[in-house]
Phi, psi and omega in degrees: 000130178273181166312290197320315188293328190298324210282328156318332193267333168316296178294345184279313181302323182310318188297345190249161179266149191318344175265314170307297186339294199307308178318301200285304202246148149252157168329277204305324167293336192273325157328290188272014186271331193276329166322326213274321182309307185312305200258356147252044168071039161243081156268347181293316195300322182270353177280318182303326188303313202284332199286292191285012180269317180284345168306298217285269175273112199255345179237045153295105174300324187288353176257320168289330155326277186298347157291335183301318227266346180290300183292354183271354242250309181273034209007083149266048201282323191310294185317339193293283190292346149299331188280318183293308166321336195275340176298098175339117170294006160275332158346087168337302186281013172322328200263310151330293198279331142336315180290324175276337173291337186247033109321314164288333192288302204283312188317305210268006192034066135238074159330306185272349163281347167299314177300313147354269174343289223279310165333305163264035132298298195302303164326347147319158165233090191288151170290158182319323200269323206293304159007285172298357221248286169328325179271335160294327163282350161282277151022292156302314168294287169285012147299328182270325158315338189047052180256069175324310173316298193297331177302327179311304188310319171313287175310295189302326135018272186349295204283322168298336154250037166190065200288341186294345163278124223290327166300328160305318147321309161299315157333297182290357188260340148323323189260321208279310197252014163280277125046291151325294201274358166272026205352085194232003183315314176316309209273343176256344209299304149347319201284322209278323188301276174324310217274288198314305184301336169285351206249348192284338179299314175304323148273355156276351190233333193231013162072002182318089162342295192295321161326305172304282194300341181291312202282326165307335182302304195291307175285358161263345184268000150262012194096003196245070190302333183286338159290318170312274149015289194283276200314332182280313161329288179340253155329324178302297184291059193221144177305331201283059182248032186308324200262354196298336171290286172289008162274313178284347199261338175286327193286008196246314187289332173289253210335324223246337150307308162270351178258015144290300189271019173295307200297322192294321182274300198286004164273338181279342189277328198284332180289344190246012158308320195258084186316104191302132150315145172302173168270156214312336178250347209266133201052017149332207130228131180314147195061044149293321197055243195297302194321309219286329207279344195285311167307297160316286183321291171342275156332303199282332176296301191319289179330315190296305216287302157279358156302323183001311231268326180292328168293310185292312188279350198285295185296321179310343206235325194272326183295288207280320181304301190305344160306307211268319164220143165271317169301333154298296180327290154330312179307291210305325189309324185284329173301297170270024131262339161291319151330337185097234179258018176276056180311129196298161235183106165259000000 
């Protein structure tokens, strides 16, 4: 169907009575003929219109679709997304009107009635991909709440029932690593180990890119480039290989990463040999006063005096990693201080 025509079937539909309509047109043609009015500037021709095309079919997603946009179009955003709820999750466009409800949510920032929405979508008994298609737009909503933990968990949902998308992945290694530098890692870790550990199916059998890089991510922020490694092999002899080019090129940057911060951790280990002083009152006895910060001074220059030198190599090791990503940087530290002694290995 060109433009023209749909914006023709339109104009023909005024003319007919709703028992013609049905006879004449099917849902789908009438969908996108009224689509075609919305998005090439007959929106006065699909508002007069759409009302009686939904008498004739009333739970059609390619139809209820172009009415939210007409009412979010009039800031109806409530009336948009109520109606867009109504659509059956057997619905070809089913998936269409979900990407718009949480389109109206984020243009209007109501996140948390977007969570809301979906949450109760979710109770439903959706098919796999559908599933996956939702819990990413939930997901997304509390990425702008900066609520990370729960985004992860979502996207990983996601990804597990609907994995050829690439974009979820990249959601979840986003939400993993906000998750981190807010130090909630303990509350994903576990989570992040099975999601990675689930995945191997997924990348020995169906070549899922987003599949590959999550899990390379998770074995280079543990150190384990030889697993890493293994996945770019992988992946080289795999038919998929479009992306192969930026997978070697991330894997250049991880190598040339850790062998910078190998020397930078086992000088930070040598430094946390040495007992930083508390601050001037904290384990004191009470009424030290003057005594306690005169002390407190005291330490700290002996602290200060043997590090000196170990400190000058600490920065000397730090300036180029920060240079080269800062923000990597910060992740791995924040990883390994929670982790303990697991120091990355290149």
């Amino acid at each position: 169907m060109e433009v023209k025509e749909g914006i023709e079937i339109i104009e023909k539909v005024q003319e007919l009575d709703e028992a013609a309509i049905q006879i004449t047109y099917d849902p789908l043609t009438l969908g996108k003929a009224l689509d075609y009015c919305f998005a090439y500037g007959r929106i006065s021709l699909a508002e007069e219109t759409i009302d009686k095309v939904i008498n004739v079919y009333p739970l059609e997603g390619i139809i209820l679709r172009v009415k939210a946009l007409l009412l979010a179009k009039r800031n109806r955003s409530q009336d948009a997304i109520y109606l867009l709820s109504l659509v059956p999750h057997t619905d070809n466009y089913f998936l269409s009107c979900v990407e718009l409800i949480g389109v109206i949510f984020m243009n209007n920032q109501q996140f948390q009635k977007g969570i809301e929405t979906f949450s109760v979508l979710l109770t439903q008994a959706l098919d796999p991909e559908i599933k996956g298609f939702v819990l990413h737009q939930r997901g997304i909503c509390y990425q702008y709440l900066e609520q990370h933990v729960e985004a992860f968990m979502d996207f990983k949902e996601a990804c597990l029932h609907f994995y050829h998308r690439e974009a979820f992945f990249k959601e979840a290694l986003v939400s993993f690593k906000w998750s981190v530098n807010e130090g909630k890692f303990w509350k994903i870790k576990n989570e992040t180990q099975e999601f990675v550990e689930s995945l191997k199916q997924v990348v020995s059998e169906y070549y899922t890119y987003g599949a590959y890089i999550f899990s390379a991510e998770w074995f280079y922020f543990n150190g384990d480039l030889a697993q890493v490694e293994w996945l770019l092999e992988e992946f080289r002899a795999s038919e998929y290989t479009d992306q192969i080019t930026e997978f070697e090129a991330r894997f250049e940057e991880m190598k040339q990463f850790l062998a910078l911060y190998k020397p930078y951790a086992a000088v930070k280990k040598q430094l946390a040999k040495f007992h930083k002083p508390s601050g001037p009152l904290s384990g004191r006895t009470p009424r030290e006063g003057v005594k306690g910060m005169a002390r407190w001074e005291a330490e700290m220059d002996e602290y200060l005096k043997n590090t000196q030198k170990i400190r000058e190599e600490l920065l000397m090791y730090k300036a180029p990693l920060v240079e080269m990503n800062e923000e990597e940087f910060e992740l791995f530290d924040a990883m390994n201080l929670i982790q303990g002694d697991s120091t990355p290995q290149p």
